[in-house]
C-alpha positions as CSV (number, residue, x, y, z in Angstrom):
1,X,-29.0,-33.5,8.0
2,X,-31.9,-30.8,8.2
3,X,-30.2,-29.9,11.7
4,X,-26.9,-29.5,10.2
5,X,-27.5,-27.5,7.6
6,X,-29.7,-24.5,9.9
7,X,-26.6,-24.6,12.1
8,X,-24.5,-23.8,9.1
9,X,-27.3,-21.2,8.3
10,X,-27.9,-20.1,11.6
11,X,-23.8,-19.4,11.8
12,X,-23.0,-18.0,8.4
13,X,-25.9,-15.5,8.6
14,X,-24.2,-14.2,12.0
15,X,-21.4,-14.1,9.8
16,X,-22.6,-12.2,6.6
17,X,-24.1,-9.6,9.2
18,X,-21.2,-8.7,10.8
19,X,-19.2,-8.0,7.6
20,X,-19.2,-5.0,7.4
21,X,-17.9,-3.9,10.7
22,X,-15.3,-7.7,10.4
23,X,-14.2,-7.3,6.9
24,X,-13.2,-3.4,6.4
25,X,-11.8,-3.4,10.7
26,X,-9.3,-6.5,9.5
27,X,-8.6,-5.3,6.3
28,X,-7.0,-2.2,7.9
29,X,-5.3,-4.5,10.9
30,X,-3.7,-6.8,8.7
31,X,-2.2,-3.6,6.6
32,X,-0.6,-2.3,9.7
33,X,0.5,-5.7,10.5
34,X,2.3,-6.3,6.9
35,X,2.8,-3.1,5.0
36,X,2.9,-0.2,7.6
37,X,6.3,-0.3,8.3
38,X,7.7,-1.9,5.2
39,X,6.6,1.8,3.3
40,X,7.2,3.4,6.8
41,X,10.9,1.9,7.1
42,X,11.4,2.4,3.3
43,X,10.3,5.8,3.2
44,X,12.7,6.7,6.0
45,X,15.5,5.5,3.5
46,X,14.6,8.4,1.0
47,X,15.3,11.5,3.3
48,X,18.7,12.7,4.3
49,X,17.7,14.6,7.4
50,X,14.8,16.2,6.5
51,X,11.7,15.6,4.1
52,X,13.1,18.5,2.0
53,X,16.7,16.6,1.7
54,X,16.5,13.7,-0.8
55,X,19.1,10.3,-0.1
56,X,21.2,8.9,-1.9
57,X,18.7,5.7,-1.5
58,X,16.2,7.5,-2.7
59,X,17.5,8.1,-5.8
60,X,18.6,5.3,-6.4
61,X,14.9,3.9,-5.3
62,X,12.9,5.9,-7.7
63,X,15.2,6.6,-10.7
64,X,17.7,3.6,-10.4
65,X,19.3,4.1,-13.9
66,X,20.0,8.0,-13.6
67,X,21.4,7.8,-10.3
68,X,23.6,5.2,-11.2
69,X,24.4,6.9,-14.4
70,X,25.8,9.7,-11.7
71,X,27.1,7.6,-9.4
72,X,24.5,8.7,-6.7
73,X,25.3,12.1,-6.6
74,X,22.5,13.5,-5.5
75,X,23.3,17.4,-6.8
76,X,23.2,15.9,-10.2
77,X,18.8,15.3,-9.3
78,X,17.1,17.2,-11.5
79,X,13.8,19.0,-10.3
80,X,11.5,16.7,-11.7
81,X,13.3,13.9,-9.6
82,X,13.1,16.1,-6.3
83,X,9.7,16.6,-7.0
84,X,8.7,13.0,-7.7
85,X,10.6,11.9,-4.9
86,X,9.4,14.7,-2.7
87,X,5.9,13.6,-3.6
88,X,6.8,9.9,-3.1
89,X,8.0,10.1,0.2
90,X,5.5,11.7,1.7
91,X,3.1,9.5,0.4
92,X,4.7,6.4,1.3
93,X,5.0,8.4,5.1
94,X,1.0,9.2,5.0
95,X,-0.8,7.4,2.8
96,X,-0.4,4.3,5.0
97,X,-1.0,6.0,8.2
98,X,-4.4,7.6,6.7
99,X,-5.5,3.7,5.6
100,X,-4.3,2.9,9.6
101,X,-6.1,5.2,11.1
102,X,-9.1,4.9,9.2
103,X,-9.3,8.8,7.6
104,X,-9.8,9.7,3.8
105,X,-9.5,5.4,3.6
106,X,-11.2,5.1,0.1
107,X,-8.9,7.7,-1.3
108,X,-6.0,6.8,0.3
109,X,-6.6,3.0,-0.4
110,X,-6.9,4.1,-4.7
111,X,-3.8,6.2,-4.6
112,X,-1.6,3.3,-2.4
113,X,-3.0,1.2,-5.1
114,X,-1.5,3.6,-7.8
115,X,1.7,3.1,-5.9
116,X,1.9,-0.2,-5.4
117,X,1.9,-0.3,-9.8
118,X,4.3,2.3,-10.1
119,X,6.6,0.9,-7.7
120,X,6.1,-2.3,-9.3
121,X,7.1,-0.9,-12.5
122,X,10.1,1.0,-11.5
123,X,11.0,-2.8,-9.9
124,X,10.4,-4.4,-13.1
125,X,11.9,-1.2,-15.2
126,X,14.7,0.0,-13.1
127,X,15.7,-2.5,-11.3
128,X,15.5,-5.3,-13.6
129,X,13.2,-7.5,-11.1
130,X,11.3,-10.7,-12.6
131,X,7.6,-10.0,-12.7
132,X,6.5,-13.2,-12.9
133,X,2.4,-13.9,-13.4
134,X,-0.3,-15.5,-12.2
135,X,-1.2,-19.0,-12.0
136,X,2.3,-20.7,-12.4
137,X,2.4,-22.5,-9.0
138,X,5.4,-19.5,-8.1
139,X,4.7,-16.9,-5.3
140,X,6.3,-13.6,-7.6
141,X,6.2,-10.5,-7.2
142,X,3.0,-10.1,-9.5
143,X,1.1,-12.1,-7.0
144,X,3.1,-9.8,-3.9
145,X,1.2,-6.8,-5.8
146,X,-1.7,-8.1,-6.7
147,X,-2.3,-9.3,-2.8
148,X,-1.7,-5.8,-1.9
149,X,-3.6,-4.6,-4.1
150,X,-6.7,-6.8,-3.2
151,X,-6.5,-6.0,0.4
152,X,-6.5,-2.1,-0.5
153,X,-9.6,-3.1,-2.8
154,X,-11.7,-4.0,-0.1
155,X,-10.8,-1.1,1.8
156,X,-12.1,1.2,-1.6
157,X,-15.3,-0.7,-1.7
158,X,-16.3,-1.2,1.9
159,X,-14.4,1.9,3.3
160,X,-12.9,2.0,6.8
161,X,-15.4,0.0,9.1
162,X,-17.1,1.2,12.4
163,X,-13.6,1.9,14.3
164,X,-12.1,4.8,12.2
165,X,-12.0,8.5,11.9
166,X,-14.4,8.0,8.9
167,X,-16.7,6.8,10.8
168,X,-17.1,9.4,13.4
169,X,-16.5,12.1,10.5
170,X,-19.6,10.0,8.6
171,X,-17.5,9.9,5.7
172,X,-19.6,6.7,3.4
């Protein structure tokens, strides 16, 4: 038994000691493996042609009621809207890049986190989707976000990892 358990030492220590280059490095892999191109793909259904040219689907993304209330007409947008959706798209274009590539991760990772909760509000608000909650044996979208949201989390506390243009910036 004595054996056994210093093999489980001996292999878990490896293990804690390598967390820190493991746990930050996968957090960002598995990102680009799940969300990358859901915000990439869903970003590109905001512009019309150029950054500066709000869609139809934008509108209808960001401020459901009001551009249904208009049926979609995009020249009825106010300029708050443009701006927020301006804003929105470029984060959802570079805020997940900048958590791929490993630069500015801590920020980036807080304000991704800030827009997984707004976007799960304007779900819940504007779109009328079920929230759901925690612990009631149903995957919803509350646990979706709150996945998300724990995988960013690591990101904020342990920062990028060894492979990242944090690193070689020395950015903590």
């Amino acid at each position: 038994m004595t054996a056994l358990i210093a093999l489980h030492n001996s292999v878990f220590e490896k293990i804690d000691r390598s967390s820190d280059i493991l746990t930050p490095t996968l957090a960002r892999v598995v990102f680009a493996a799940v969300l990358l191109f859901y915000y990439w793909n869903s970003a590109m259904l905001k512009i019309d042609g150029s950054i500066f040219s709000p869609s139809a689907g934008a509108f209808g993304q960001i401020f459901p009621k009001a551009a249904e209330a208009v049926l979609y007409d995009v020249s009825q947008m106010t300029i708050f809207q443009r701006v927020v959706i301006f804003f929105g798209t470029v984060a959802e274009f570079a805020l997940p890049v900048l958590i791929v590539v490993g630069l500015l991760t801590r920020l980036s990772a807080i304000a991704m986190i800030f827009f997984i909760w707004v976007q799960t509000v304007v779900d819940v608000t504007g779109h009328g989707v079920a929230l759901g909650g925690l612990f009631d044996n149903t995957i919803t979208l509350m646990d979706q976000r709150v996945m998300w949201s724990f995988l960013l989390l690591v990101l904020v506390i342990k920062g990028a990892g060894p492979i990242s243009i944090d690193r070689l910036l020395r950015l903590p």
